[in-house]
C-alpha positions as CSV (number, residue, x, y, z in Angstrom):
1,X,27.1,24.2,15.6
2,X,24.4,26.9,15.0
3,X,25.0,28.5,18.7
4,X,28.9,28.0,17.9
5,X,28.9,30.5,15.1
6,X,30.0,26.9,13.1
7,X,26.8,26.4,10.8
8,X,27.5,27.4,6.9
9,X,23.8,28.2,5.5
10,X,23.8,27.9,1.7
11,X,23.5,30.7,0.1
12,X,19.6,31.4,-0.1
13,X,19.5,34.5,-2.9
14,X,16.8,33.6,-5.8
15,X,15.1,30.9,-3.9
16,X,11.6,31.0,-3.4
17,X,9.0,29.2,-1.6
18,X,5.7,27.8,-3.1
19,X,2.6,27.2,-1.1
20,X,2.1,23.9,0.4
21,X,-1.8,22.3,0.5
22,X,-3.2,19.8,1.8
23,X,-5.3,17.4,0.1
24,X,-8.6,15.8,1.6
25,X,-7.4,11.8,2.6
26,X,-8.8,9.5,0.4
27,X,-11.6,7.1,1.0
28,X,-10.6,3.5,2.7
29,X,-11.6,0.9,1.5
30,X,-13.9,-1.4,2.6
31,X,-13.4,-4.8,3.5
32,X,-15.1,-7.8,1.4
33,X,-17.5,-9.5,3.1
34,X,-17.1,-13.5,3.4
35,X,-19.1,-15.5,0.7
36,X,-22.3,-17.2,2.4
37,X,-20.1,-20.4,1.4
38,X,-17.4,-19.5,3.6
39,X,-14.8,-20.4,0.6
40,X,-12.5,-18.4,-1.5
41,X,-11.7,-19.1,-5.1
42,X,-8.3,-18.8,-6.5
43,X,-8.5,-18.8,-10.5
44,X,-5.7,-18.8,-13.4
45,X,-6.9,-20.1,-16.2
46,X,-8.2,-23.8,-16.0
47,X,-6.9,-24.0,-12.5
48,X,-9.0,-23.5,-9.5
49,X,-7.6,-23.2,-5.9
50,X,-10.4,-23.3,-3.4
51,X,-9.0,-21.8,-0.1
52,X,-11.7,-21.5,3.4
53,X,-12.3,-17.4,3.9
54,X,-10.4,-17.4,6.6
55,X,-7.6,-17.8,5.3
56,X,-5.0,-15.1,5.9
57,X,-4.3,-12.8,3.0
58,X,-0.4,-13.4,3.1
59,X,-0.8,-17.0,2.1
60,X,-3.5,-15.8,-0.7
61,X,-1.1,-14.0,-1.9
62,X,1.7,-16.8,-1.5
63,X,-0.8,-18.6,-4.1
64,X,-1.5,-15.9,-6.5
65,X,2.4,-15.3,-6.7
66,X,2.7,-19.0,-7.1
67,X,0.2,-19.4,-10.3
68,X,1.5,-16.0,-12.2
69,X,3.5,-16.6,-15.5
């Protein structure tokens, strides 16, 4: 549209343009190391889920989901 004469720019009068910077990327995190037990304990209140380490971090979170109010 621009090369066909087409384009409608607003108009631009009064606007300004402010600095842009760029901030350092923040630190990852690390990952937790696995307990020398090899198991992972899921706790709400008087109940205790025991789940092995390996077990992936969706379904961890399935359970935490599961035992919130």
């Amino acid at each position: 549209m621009a090369r066909q004469g087409k384009l409608v720019l607003p108009n631009l009068d009064g606007m300004d343009f402010v600095p842009v910077e760029i901030a350092a990327p923040a630190p990852l995190a690390q990952p937790l190391s696995v307990t020398s037990s090899g198991t992972l304990d899921v706790i709400k209140g008087d109940v205790i889920v025991r789940l092995d380490a390996a077990t992936p971090a969706t379904r961890v979170a399935e359970i935490a989901r599961a035992l919130a109010p």
